[in-house]
PDB file of N, H, CA, C and O in Angstrom:
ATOM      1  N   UNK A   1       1.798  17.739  -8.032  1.00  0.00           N
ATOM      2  CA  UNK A   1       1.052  17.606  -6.794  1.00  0.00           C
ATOM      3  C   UNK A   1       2.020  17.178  -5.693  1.00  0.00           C
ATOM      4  O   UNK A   1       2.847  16.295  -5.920  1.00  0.00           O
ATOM      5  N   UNK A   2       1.933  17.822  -4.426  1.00  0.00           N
ATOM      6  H   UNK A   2       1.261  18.540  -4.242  1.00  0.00           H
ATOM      7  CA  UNK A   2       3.161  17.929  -3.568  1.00  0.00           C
ATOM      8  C   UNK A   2       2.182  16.404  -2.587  1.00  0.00           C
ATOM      9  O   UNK A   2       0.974  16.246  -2.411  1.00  0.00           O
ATOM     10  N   UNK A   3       3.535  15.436  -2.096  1.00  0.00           N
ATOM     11  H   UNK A   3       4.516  15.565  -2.238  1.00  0.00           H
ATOM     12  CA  UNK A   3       3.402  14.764  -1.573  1.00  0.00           C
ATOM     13  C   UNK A   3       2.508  12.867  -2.266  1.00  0.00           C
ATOM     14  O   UNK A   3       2.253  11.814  -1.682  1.00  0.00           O
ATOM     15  N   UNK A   4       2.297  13.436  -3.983  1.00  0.00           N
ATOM     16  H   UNK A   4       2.504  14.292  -4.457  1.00  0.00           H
ATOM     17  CA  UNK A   4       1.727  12.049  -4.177  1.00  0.00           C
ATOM     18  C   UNK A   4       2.599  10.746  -4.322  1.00  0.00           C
ATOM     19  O   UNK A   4       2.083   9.630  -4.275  1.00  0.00           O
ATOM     20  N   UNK A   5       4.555  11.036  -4.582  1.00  0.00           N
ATOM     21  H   UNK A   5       4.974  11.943  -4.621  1.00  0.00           H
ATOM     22  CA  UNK A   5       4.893   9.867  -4.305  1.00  0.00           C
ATOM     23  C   UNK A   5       4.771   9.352  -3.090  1.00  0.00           C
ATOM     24  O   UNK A   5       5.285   8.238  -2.990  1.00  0.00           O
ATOM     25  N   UNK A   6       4.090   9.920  -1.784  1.00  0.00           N
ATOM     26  H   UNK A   6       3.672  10.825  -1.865  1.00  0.00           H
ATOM     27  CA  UNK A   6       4.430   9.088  -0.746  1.00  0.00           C
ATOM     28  C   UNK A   6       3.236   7.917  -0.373  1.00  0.00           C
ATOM     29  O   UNK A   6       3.243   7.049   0.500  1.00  0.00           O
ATOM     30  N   UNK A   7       2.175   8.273  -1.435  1.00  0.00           N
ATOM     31  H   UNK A   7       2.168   8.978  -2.145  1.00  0.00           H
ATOM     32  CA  UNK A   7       1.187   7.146  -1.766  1.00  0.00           C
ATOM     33  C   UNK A   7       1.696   5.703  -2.559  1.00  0.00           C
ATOM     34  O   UNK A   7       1.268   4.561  -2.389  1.00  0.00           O
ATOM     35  N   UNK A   8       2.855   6.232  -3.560  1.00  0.00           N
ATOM     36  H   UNK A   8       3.202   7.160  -3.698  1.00  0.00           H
ATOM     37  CA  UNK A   8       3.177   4.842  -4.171  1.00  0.00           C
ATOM     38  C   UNK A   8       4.048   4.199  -3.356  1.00  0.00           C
ATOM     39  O   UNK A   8       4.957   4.935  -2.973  1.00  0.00           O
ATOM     40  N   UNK A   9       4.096   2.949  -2.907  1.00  0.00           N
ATOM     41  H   UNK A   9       3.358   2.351  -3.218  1.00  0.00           H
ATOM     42  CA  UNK A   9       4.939   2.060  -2.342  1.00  0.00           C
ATOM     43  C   UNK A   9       4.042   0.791  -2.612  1.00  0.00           C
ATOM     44  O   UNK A   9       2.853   0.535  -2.800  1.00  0.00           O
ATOM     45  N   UNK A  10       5.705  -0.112  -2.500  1.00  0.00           N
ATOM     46  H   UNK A  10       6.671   0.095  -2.348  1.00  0.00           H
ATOM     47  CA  UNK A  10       5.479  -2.354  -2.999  1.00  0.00           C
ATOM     48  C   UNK A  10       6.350  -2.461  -1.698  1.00  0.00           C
ATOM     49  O   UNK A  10       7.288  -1.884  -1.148  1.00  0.00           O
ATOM     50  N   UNK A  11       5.338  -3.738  -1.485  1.00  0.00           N
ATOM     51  H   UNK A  11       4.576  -4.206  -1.932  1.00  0.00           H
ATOM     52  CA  UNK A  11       6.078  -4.886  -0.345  1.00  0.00           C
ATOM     53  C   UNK A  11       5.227  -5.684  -0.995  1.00  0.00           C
ATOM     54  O   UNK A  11       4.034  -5.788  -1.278  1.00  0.00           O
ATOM     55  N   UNK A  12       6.779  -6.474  -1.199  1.00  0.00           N
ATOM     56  H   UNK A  12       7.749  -6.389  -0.969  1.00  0.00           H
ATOM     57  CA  UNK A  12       6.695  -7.721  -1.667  1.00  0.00           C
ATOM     58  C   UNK A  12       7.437  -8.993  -1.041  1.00  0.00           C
ATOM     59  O   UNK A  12       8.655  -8.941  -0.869  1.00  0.00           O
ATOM     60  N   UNK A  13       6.625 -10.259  -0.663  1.00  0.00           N
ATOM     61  H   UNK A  13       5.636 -10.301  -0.803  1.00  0.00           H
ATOM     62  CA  UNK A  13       7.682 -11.397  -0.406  1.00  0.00           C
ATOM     63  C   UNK A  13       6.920 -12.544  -0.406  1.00  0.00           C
ATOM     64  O   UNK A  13       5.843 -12.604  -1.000  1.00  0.00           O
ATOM     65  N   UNK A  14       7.509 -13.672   0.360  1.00  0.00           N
ATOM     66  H   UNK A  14       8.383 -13.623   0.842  1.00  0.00           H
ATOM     67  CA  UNK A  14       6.735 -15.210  -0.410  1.00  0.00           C
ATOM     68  C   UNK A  14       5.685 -15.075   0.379  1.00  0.00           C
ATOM     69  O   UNK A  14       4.766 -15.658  -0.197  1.00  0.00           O
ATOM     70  N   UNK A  15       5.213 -14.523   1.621  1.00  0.00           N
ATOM     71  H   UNK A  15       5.960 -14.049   2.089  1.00  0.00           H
ATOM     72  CA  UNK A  15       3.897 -14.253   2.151  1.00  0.00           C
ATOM     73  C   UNK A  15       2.945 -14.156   1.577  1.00  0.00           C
ATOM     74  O   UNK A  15       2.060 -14.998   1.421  1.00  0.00           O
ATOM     75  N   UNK A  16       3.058 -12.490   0.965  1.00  0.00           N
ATOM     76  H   UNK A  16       3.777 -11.807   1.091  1.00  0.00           H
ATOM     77  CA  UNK A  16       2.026 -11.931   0.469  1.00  0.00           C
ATOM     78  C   UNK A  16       2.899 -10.303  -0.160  1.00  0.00           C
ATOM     79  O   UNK A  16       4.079  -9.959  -0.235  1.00  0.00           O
ATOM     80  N   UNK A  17       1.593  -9.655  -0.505  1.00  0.00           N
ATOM     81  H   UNK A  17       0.634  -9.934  -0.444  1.00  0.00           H
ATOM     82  CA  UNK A  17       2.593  -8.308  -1.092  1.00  0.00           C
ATOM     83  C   UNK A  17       1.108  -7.664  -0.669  1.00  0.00           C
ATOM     84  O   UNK A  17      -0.020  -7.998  -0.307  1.00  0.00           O
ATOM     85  N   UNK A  18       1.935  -6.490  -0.978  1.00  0.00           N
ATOM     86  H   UNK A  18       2.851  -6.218  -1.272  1.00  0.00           H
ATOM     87  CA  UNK A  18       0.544  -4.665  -0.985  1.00  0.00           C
ATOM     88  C   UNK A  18       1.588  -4.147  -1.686  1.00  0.00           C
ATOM     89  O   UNK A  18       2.796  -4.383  -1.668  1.00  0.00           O
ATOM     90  N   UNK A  19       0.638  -3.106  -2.546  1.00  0.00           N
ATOM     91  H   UNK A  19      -0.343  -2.914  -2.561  1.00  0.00           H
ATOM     92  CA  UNK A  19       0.828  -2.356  -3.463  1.00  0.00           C
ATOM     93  C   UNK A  19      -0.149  -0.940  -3.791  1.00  0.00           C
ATOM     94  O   UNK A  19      -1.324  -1.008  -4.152  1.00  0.00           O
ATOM     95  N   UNK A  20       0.380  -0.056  -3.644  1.00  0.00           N
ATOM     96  H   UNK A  20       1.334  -0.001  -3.350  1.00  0.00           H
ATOM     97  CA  UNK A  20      -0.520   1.759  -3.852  1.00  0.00           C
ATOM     98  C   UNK A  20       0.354   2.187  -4.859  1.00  0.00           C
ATOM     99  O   UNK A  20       1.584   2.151  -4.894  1.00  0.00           O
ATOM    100  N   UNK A  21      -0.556   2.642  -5.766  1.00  0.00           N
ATOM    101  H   UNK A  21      -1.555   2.671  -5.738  1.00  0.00           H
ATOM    102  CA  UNK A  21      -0.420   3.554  -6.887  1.00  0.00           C
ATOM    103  C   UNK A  21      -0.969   4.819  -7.181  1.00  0.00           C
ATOM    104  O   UNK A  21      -1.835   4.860  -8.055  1.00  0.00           O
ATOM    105  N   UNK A  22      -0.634   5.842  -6.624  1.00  0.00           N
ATOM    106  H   UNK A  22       0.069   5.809  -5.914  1.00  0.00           H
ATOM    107  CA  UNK A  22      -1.557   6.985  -6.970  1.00  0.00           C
ATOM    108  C   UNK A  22      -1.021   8.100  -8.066  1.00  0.00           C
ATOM    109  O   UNK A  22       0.074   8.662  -8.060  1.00  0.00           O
ATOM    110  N   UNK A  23      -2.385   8.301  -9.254  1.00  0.00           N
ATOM    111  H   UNK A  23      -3.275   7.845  -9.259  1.00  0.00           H
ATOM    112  CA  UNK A  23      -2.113   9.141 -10.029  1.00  0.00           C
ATOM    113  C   UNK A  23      -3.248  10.401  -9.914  1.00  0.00           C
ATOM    114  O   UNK A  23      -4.294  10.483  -9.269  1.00  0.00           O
ATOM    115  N   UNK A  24      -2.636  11.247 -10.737  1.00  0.00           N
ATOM    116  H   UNK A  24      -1.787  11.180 -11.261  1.00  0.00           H
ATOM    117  CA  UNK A  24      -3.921  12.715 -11.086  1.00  0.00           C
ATOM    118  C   UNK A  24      -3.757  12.780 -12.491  1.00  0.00           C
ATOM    119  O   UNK A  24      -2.925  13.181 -13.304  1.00  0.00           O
ATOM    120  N   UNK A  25      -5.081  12.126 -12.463  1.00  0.00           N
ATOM    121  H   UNK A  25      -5.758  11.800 -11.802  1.00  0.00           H
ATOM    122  CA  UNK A  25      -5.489  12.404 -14.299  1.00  0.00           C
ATOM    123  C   UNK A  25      -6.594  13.622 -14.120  1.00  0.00           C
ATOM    124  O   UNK A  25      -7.742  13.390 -13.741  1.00  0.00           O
ATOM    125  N   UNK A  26      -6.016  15.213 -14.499  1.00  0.00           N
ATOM    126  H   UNK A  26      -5.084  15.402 -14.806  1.00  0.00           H
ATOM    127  CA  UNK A  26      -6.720  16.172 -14.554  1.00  0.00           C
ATOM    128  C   UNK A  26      -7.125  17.100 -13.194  1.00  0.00           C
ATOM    129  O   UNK A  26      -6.332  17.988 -12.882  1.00  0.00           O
ATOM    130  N   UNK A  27      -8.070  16.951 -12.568  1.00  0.00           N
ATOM    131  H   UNK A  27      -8.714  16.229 -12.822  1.00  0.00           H
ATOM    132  CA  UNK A  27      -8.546  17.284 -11.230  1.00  0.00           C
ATOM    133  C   UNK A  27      -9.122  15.552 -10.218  1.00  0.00           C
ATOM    134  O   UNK A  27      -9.677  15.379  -9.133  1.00  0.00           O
ATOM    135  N   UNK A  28      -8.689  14.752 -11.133  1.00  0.00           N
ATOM    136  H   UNK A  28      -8.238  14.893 -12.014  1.00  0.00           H
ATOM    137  CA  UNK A  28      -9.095  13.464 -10.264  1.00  0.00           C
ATOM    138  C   UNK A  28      -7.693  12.607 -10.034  1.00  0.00           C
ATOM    139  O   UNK A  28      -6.819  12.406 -10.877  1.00  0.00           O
ATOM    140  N   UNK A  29      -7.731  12.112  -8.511  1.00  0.00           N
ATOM    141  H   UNK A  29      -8.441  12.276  -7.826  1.00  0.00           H
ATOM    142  CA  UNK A  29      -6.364  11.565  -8.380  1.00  0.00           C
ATOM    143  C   UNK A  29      -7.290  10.106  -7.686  1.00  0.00           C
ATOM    144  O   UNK A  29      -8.199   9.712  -6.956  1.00  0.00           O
ATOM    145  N   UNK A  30      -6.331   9.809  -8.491  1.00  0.00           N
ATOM    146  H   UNK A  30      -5.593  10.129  -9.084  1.00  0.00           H
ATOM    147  CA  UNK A  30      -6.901   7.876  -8.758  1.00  0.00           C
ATOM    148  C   UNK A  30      -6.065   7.027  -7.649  1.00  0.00           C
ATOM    149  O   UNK A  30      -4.937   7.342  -7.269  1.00  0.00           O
ATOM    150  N   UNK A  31      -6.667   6.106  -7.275  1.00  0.00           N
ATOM    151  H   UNK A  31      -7.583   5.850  -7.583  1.00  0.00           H
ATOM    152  CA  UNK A  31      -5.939   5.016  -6.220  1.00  0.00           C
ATOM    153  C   UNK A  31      -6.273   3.374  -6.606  1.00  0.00           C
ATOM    154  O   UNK A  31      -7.373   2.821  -6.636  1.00  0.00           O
ATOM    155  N   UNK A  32      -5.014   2.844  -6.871  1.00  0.00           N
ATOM    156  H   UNK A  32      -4.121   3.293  -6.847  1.00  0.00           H
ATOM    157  CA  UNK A  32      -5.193   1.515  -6.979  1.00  0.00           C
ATOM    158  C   UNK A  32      -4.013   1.068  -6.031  1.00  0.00           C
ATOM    159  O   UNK A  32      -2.831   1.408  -5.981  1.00  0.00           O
ATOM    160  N   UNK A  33      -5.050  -0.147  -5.028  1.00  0.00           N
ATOM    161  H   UNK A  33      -6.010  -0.423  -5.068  1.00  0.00           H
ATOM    162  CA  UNK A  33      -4.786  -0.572  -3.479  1.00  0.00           C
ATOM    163  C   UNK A  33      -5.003  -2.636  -3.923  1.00  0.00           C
ATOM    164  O   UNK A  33      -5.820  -3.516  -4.191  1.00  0.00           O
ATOM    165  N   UNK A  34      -3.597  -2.343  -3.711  1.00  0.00           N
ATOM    166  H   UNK A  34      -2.932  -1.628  -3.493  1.00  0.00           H
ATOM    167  CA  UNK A  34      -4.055  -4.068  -3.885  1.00  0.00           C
ATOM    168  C   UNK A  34      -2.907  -4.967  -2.731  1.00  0.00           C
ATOM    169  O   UNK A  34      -1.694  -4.906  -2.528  1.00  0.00           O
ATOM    170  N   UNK A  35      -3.922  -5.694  -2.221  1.00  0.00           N
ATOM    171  H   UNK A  35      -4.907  -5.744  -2.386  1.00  0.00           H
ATOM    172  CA  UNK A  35      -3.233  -6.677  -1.212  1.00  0.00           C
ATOM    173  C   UNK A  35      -3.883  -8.282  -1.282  1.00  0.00           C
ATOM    174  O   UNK A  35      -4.995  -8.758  -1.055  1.00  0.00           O
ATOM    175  N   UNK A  36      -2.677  -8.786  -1.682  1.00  0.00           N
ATOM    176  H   UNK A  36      -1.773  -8.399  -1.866  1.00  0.00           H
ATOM    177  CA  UNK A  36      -2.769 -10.355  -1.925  1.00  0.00           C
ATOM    178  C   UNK A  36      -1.929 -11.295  -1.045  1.00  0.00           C
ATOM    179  O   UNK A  36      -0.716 -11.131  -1.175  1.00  0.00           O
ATOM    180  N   UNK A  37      -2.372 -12.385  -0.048  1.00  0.00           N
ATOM    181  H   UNK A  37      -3.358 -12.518   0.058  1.00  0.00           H
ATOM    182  CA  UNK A  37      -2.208 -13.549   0.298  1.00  0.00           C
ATOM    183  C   UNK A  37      -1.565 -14.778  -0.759  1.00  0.00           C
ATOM    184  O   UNK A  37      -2.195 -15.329  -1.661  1.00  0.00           O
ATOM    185  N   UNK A  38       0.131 -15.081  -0.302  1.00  0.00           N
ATOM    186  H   UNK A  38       0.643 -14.633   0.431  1.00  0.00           H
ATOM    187  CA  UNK A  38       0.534 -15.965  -1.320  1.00  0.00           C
ATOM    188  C   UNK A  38       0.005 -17.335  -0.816  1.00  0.00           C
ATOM    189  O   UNK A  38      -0.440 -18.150  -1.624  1.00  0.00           O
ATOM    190  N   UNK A  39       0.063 -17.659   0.848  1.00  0.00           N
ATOM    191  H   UNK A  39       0.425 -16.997   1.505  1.00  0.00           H
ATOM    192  CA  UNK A  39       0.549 -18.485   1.091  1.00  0.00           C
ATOM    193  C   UNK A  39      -1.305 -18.618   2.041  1.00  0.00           C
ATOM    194  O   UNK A  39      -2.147 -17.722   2.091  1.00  0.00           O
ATOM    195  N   UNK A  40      -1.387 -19.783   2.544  1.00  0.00           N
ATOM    196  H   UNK A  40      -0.702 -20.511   2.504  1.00  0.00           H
ATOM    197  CA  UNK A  40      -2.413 -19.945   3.148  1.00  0.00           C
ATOM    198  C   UNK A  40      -2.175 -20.409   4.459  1.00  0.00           C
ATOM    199  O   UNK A  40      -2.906 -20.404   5.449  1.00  0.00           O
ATOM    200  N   UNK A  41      -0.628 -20.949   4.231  1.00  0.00           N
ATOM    201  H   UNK A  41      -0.034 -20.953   3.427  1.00  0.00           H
ATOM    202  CA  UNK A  41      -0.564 -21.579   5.845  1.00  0.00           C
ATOM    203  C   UNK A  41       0.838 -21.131   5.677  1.00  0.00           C
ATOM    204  O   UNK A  41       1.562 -21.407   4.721  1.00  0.00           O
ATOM    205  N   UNK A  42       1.239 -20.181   7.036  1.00  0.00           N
ATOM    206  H   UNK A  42       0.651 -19.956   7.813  1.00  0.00           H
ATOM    207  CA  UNK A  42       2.284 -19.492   7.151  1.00  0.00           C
ATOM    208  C   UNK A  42       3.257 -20.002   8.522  1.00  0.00           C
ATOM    209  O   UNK A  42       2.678 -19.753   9.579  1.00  0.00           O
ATOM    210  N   UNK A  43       4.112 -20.419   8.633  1.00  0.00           N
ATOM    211  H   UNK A  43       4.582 -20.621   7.774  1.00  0.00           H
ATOM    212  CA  UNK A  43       5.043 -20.742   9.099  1.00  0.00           C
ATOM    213  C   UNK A  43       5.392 -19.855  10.685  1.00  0.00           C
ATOM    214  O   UNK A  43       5.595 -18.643  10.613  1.00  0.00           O
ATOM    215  N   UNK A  44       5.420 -20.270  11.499  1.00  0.00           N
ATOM    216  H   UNK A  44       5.256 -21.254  11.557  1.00  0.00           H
ATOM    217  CA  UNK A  44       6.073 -19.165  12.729  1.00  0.00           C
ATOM    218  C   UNK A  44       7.418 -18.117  12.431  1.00  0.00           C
ATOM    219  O   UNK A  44       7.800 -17.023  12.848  1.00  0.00           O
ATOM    220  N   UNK A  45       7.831 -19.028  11.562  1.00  0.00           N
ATOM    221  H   UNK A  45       7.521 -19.916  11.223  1.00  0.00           H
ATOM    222  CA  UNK A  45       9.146 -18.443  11.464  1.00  0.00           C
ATOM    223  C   UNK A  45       9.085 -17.446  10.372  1.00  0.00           C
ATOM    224  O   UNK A  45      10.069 -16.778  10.053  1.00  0.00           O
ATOM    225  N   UNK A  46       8.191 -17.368   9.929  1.00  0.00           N
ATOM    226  H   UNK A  46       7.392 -17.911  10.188  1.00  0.00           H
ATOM    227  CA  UNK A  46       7.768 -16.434   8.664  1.00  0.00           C
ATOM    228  C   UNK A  46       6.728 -14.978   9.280  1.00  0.00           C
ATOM    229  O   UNK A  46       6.582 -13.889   8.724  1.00  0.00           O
ATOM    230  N   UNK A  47       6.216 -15.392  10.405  1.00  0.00           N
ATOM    231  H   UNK A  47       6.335 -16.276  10.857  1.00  0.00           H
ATOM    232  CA  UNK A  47       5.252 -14.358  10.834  1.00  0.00           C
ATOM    233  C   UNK A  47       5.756 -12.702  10.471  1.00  0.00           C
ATOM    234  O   UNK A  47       5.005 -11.757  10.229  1.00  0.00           O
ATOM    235  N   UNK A  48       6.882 -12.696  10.507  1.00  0.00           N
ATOM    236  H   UNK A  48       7.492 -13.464  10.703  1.00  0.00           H
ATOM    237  CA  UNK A  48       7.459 -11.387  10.323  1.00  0.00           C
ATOM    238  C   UNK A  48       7.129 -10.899   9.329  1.00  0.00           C
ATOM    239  O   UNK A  48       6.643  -9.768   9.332  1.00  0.00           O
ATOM    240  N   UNK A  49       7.340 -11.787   7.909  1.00  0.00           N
ATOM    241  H   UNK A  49       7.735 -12.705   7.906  1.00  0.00           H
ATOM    242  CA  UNK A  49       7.478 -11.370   6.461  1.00  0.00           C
ATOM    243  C   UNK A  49       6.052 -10.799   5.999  1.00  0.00           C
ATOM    244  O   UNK A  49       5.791  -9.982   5.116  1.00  0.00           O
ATOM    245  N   UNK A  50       5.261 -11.453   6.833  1.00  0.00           N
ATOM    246  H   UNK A  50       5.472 -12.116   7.550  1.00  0.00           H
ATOM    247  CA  UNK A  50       3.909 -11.159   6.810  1.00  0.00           C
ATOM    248  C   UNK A  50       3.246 -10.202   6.935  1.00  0.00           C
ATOM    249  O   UNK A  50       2.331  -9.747   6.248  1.00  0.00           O
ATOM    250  N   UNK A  51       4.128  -9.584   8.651  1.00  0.00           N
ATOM    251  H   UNK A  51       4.871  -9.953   9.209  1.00  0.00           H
ATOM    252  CA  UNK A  51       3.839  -8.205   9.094  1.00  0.00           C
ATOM    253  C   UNK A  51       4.147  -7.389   8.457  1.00  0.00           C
ATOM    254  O   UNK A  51       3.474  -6.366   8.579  1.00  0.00           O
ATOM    255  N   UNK A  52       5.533  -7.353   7.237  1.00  0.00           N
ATOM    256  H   UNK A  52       6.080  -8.184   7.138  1.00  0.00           H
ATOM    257  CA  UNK A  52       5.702  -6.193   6.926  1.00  0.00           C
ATOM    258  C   UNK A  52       4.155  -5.901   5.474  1.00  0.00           C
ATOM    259  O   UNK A  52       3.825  -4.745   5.210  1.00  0.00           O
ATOM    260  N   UNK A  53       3.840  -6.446   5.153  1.00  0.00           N
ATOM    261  H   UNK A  53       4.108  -7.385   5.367  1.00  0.00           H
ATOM    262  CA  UNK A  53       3.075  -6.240   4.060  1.00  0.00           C
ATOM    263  C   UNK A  53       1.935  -5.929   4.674  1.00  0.00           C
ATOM    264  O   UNK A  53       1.094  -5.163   4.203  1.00  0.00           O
ATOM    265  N   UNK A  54       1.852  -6.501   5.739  1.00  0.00           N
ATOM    266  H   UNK A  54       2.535  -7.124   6.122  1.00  0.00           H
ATOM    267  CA  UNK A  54       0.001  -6.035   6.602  1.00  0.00           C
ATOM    268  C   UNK A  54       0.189  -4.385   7.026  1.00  0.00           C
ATOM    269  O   UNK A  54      -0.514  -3.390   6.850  1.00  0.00           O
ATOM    270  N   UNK A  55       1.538  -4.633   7.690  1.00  0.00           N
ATOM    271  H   UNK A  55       2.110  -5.442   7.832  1.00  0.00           H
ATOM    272  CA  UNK A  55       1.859  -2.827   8.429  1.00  0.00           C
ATOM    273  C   UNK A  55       2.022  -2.052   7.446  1.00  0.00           C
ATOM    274  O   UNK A  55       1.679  -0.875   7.550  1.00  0.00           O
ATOM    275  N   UNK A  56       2.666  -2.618   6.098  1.00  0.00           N
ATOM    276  H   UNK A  56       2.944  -3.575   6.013  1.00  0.00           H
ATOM    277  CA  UNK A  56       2.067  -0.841   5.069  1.00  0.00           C
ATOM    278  C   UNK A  56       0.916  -1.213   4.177  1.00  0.00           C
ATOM    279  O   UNK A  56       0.826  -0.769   3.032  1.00  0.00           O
ATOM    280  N   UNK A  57      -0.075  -2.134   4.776  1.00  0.00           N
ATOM    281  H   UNK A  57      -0.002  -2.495   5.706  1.00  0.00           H
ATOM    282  CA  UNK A  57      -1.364  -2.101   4.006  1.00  0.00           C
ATOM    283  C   UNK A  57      -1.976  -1.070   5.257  1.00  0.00           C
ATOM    284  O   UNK A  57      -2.623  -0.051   5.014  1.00  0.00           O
ATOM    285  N   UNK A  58      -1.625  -1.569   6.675  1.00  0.00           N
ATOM    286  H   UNK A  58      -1.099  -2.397   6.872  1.00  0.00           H
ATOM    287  CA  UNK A  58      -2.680  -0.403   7.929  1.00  0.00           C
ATOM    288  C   UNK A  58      -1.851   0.237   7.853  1.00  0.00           C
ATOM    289  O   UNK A  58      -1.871   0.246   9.084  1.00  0.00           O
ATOM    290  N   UNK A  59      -0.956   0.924   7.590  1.00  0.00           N
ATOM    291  H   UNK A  59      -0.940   0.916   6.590  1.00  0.00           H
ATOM    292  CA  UNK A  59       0.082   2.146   7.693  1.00  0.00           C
ATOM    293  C   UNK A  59      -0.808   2.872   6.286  1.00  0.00           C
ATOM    294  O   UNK A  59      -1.212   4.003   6.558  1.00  0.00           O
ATOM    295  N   UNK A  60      -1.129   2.436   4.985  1.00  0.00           N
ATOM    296  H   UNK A  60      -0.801   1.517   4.765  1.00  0.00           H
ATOM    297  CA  UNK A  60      -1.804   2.663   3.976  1.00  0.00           C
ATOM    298  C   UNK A  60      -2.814   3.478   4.666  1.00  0.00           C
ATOM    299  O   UNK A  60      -2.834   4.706   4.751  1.00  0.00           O
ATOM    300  N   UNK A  61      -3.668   2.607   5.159  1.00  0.00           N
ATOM    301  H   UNK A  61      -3.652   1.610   5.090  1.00  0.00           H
ATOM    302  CA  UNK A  61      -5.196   2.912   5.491  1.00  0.00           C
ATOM    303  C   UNK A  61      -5.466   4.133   6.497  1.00  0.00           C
ATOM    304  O   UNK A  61      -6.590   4.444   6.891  1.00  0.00           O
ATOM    305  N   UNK A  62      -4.112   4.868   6.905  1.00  0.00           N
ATOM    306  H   UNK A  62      -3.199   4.616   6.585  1.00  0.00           H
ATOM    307  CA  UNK A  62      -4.331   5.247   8.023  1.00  0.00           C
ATOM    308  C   UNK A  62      -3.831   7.110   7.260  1.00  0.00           C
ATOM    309  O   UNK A  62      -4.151   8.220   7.686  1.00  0.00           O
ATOM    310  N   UNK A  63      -3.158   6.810   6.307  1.00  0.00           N
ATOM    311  H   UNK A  63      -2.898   5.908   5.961  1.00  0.00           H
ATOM    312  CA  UNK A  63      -2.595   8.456   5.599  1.00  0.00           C
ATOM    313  C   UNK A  63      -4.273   9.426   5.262  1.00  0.00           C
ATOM    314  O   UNK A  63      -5.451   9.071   5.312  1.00  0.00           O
ATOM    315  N   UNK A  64      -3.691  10.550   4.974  1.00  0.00           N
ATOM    316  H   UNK A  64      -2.734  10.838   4.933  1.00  0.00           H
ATOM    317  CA  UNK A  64      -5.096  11.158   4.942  1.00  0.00           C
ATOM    318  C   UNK A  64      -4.371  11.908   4.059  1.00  0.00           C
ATOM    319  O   UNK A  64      -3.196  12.269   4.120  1.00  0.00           O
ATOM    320  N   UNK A  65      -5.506  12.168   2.943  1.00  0.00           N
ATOM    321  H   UNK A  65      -6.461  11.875   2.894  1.00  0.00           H
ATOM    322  CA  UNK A  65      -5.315  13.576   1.679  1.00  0.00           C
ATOM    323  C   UNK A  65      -6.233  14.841   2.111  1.00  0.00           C
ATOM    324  O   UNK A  65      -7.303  15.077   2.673  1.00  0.00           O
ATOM    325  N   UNK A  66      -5.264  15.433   1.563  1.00  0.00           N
ATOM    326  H   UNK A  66      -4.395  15.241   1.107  1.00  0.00           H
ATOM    327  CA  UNK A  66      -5.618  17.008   1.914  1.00  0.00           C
ATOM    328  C   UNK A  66      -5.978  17.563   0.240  1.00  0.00           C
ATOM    329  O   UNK A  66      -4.900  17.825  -0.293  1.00  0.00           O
ATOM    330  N   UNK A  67      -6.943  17.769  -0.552  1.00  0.00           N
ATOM    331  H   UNK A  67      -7.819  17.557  -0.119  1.00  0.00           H
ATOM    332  CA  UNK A  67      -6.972  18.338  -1.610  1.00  0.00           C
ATOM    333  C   UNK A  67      -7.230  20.055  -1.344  1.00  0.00           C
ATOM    334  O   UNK A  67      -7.884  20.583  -0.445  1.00  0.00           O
ATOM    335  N   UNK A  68      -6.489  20.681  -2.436  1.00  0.00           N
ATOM    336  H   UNK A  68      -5.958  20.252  -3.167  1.00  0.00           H
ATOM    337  CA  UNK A  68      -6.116  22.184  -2.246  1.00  0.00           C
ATOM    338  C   UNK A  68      -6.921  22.754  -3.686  1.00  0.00           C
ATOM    339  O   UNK A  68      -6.950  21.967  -4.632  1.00  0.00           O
ATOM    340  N   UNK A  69      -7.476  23.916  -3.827  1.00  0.00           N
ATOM    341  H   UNK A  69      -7.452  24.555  -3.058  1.00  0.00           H
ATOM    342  CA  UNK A  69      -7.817  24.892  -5.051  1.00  0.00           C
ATOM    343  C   UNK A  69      -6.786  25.519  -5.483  1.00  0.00           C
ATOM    344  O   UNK A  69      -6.119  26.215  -4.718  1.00  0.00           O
ATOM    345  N   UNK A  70      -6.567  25.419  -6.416  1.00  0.00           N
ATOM    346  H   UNK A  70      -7.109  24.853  -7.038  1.00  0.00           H
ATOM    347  CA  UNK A  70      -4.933  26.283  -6.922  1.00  0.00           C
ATOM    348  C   UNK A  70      -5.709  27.452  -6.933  1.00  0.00           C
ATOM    349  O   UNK A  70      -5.194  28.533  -7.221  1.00  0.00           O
TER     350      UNK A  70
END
């Protein structure tokens, strides 16, 4: 299937992480979307580390699939 590694990607750091996994078992292509909060109280100086895991959770949310009939 053309284009499903660009669904898998990790960001990970002491913030928080996101994580996409996409497979095709058969004619069904599966998605497991997980985004977890390490920290509860985040630092100014940390705001960054933060963004990157939020921007490819909405960078995530924002791709679109195209399914095709062979």
């Amino acid at each position: 299937m053309k284009g499903l590694a660009d669904l898998n990607q990790n960001v990970e750091n002491e913030t928080g992480s996101f994580s996409s996994k996409a497979t095709v078992e058969g004619n069904v292509l599966k998605l497991s979307i997980k985004k977890v909060y390490k920290q509860t109280k985040i630092q100014k100086e940390d705001f960054g580390k933060m963004l990157d895991f939020l921007d490819a959770a909405y960078n995530f949310s924002q791709r679109r699939v195209v399914l095709k009939k062979n």
